[in-house]
N, C-alpha and C positions, 0 to 999 in steps of 0.2 A: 194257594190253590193246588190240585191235586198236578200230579209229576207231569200230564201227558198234556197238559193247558200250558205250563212253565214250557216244556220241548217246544211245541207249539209257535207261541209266542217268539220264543227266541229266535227261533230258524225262521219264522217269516223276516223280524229282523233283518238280520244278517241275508240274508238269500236275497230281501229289497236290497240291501246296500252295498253288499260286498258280491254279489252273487254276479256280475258284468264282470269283473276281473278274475274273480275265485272259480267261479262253476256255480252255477244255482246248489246242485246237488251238494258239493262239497261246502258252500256257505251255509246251507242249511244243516248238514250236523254237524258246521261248528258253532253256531248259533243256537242251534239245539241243547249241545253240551253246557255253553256257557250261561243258558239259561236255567237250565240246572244246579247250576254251581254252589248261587246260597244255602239249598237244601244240606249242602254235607254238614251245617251244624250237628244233624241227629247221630254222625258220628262221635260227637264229642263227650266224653265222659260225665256223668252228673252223680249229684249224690245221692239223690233219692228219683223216686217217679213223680215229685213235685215240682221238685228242679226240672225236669227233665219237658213236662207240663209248661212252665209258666216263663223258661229260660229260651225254650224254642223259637228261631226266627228272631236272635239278638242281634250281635254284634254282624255277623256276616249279611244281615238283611240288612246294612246302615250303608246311607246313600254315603254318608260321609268315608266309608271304609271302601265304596265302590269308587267311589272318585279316586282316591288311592290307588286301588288296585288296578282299575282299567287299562292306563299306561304299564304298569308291569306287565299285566298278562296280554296287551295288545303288542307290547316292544317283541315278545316274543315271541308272537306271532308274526310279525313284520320280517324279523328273523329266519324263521321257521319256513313261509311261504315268499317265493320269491316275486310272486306276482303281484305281495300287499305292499314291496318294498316303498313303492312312489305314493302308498295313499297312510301314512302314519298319522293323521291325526282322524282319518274317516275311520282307521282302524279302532284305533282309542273310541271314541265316539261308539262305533258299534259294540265294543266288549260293556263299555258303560249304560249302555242300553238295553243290553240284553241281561245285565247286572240289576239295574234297577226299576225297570217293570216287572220282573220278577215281586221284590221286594213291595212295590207300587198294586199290584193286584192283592197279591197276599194282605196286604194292608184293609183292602176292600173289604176283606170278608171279617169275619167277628174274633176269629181268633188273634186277631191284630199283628203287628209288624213293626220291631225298634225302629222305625226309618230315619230319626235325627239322631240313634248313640252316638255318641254318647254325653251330647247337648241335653238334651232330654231321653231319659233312658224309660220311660213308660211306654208299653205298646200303643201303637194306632189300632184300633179294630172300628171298621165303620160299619162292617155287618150290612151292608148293600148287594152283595152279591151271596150265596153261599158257594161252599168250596169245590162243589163241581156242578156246574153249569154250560149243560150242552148246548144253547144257545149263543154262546160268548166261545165256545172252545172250536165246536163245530166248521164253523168258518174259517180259522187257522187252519186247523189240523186239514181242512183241502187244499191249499193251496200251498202248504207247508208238503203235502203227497204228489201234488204237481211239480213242486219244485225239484223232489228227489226224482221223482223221475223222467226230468227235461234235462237234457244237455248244454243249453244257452240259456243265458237268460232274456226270451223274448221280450218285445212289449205287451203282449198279452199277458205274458205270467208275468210282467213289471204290475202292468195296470190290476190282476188278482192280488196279490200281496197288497197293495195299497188299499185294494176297496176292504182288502180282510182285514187291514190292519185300523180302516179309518171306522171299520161296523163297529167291531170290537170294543174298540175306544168309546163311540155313541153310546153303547150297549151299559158300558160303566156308567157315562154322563146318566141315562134314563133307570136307573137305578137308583144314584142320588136323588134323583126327582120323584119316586117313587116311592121311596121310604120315607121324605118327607114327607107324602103326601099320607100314608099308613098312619103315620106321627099325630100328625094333623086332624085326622078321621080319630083315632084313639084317643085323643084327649077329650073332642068331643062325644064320645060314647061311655067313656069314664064318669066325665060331670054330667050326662043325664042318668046314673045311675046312682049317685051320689059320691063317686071315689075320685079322689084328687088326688094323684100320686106325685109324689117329690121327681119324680125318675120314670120316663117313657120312650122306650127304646123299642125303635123295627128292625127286625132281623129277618133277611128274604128265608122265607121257609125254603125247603130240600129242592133242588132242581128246576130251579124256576122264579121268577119275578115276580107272578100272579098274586100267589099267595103271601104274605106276610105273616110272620111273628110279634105279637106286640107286648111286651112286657111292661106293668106297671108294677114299681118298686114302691113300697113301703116299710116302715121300720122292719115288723113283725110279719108281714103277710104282701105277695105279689100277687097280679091279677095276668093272666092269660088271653089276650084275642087274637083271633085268627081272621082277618083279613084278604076279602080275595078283592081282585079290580072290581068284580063284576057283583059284589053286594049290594044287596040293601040294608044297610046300616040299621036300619031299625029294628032287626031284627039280628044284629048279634050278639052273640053269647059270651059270658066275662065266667070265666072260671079262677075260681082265687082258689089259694093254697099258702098255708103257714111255713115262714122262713125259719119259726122255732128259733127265735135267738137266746132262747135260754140253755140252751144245747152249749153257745159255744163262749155263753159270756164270761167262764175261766179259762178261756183260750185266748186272752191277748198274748201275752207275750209266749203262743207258740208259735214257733219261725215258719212251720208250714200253713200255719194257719195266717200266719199275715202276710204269705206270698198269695196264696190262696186267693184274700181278699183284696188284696192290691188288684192282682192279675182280672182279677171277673170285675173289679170297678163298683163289687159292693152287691152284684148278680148271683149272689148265691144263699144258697140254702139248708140246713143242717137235717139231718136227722139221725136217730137213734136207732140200730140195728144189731142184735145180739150183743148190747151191751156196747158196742162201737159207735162214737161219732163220725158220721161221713158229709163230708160237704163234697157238696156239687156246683158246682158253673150252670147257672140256668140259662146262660146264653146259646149254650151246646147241646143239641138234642130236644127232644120231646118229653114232657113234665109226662112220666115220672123216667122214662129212659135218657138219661144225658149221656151226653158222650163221653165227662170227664167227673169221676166220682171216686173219693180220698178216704181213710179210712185213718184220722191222726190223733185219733185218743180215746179213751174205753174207762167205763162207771166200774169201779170194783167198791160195791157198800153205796157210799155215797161220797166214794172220793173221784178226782180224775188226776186220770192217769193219762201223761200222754206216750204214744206208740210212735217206733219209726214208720212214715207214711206208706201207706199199700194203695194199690188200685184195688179198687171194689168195682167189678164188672157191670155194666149196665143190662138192666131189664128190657129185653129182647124182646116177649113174646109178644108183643102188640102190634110186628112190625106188618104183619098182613093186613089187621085192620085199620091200620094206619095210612096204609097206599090205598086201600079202601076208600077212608076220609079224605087223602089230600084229591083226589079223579074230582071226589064231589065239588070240591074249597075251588076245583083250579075253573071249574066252570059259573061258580058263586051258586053253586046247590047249597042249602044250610044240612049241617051234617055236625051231629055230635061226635065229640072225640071221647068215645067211652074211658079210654082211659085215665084222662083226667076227672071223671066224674066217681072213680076210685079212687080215695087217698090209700096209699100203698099200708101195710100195716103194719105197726108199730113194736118194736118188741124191746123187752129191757127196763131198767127202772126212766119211769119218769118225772120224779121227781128228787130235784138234789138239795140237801142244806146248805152246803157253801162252796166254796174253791179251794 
């Protein structure tokens, strides 16, 4: 989730636990920082912007790599403050806490989270939340302001940290409950229209729990519904759009192409632009602005050619009538998303003879 949810999180942590001995204040930006911490991956050097894509929130978001570290970076802490000296395993505990909720939410949203590397090195993405939600942040980020600016730690600011930390928590739980329930409603809107998808995935739309994303996967072609709590199903709307898999069917054995396709779990979608193939992660973003779109191979005749990977910037202008569209979804008003009712348009050869 976005930087200021991680600080958040962390410093209620720590300010709950350590903040009677340390100082609320001073437990909360060390818990702040350390909730931070996994993040430094995007420091790290990659080889392309594929890597850089599909590698993020690896090895440092791995519970297994927290459990390790906690003791280091709590022993020095212990060290470091002389008032954590008597509490070294509350210490550990805290830094491992604020290590892997970290990790634990990030996981929540769709971009997913290595959280067993390197047992299992596939990301989690469970796409229940999206990646800023003031409903879930809001309530930290108060008591996380309270604490910075109290001196002790009362039991009043004990008793806020807890309620902020037990909403929050709920807040995830009724998400999961949530998008199963989207799941649920989408399958049956599917088969009374005739489409039976292999693959039905909700993804909470942008800032909010209301509204749902609901992807239905097929070989060649996915289907879009937009899902508010407050529908009437019978009246919603299935927007399909071609995955074009013949775009990338001389693309197995490209390496970005089969990060690509690991990383999205098969969510994605090809097209052809000035001669360039671009896939996109339909999990990210709004069809046809995704948030993450690759540009890793180009028609020259009727050969292909593949290219070192580029980012191809997403299609931006719809974003007015889009917060347009979502005001209507969030109160279950039925509302076209023009956008989708445009296939974007096509340039370059479309048809190839072989590989």
């Amino acid at each position: 989730m976005d930087s200021l949810t991680q600080f958040s999180l962390g410093a209620a942590i720590s300010a709950l636990a350590l903040g009677k001995t340390l100082g609320p204040r001073k437990a909360a930006i060390l818990g702040g920082v350390l909730g931070t911490l996994p993040d430094l991956d995007i420091l790290l050097p990659f080889d392309n912007p594929v890597d850089a894509f599909v590698l993020h929130r690896g090895w440092t978001h791995s519970l297994f790599v927290h459990a390790i570290a906690a003791p280091i970076v709590g022993e020095v802490l212990v060290r470091l403050f002389d008032a954590l000296k008597d509490l070294r395993i509350r210490v550990w505990s805290t830094v491992f806490l604020c290590f892997s909720t970290h990790a634990i939410i990030d996981a929540m949203t769709v971009y997913g989270t290595r959280l067993f590397w390197p047992l299992y090195p596939d990301p989690i993405g469970v796409g229940s939340i999206f990646i800023i939600d003031p409903l879930y942040t809001v309530p930290l980020l108060v008591v996380v302001v309270w604490a910075l600016a109290s001196k002790s730690r009362t039991s009043r600011l004990k008793g806020g940290l807890t309620a902020a930390l037990l909403a929050s928590t709920a807040y995830m739980g009724l998400g999961l409950a949530l998008q199963a329930n989207a799941e649920s409603r989408a399958r049956t809107i599917f088969a009374s229209a005739g489409i039976d998808p292999p693959k039905v995935f909700a993804i909470a739309a942008p800032f909010n729990m209301v509204v749902w994303k609901v992807i239905g996967l097929e070989d060649d072609r996915y289907h879009n519904l937009y899902l508010s709590l407050f529908d009437n199903d019978q009246n919603a709307r299935i927007y399909s759009h071609p995955t074009r898999p013949e775009l990338t069917a001389c693309l197995g054995d490209n390496d970005a192409f089969a990060k690509l396709k690991w990383f999205s779990r098969g969510y994605y979608r090809a097209d052809l632009e000035d001669d360039k193939i671009i896939v996109s992660d339909l999990r990210m973003g709004l069809t046809p602005s995704y948030a993450f779109r690759f540009a890793i191979a180009e028609f020259t005749g009727e050969t292909v050619a593949w290219i070192p990977p580029e980012v191809i910037d997403s299609r931006m202008d719809t974003v007015d009538q889009d917060l347009d569209w979502l005001g209507e979804r969030l109160f279950g008003r039925p509302s076209v998303r023009v956008a989708e009712t445009i296939e974007p348009e096509r340039t370059g050869t479309t048809v190839f003879a072989a590989c």
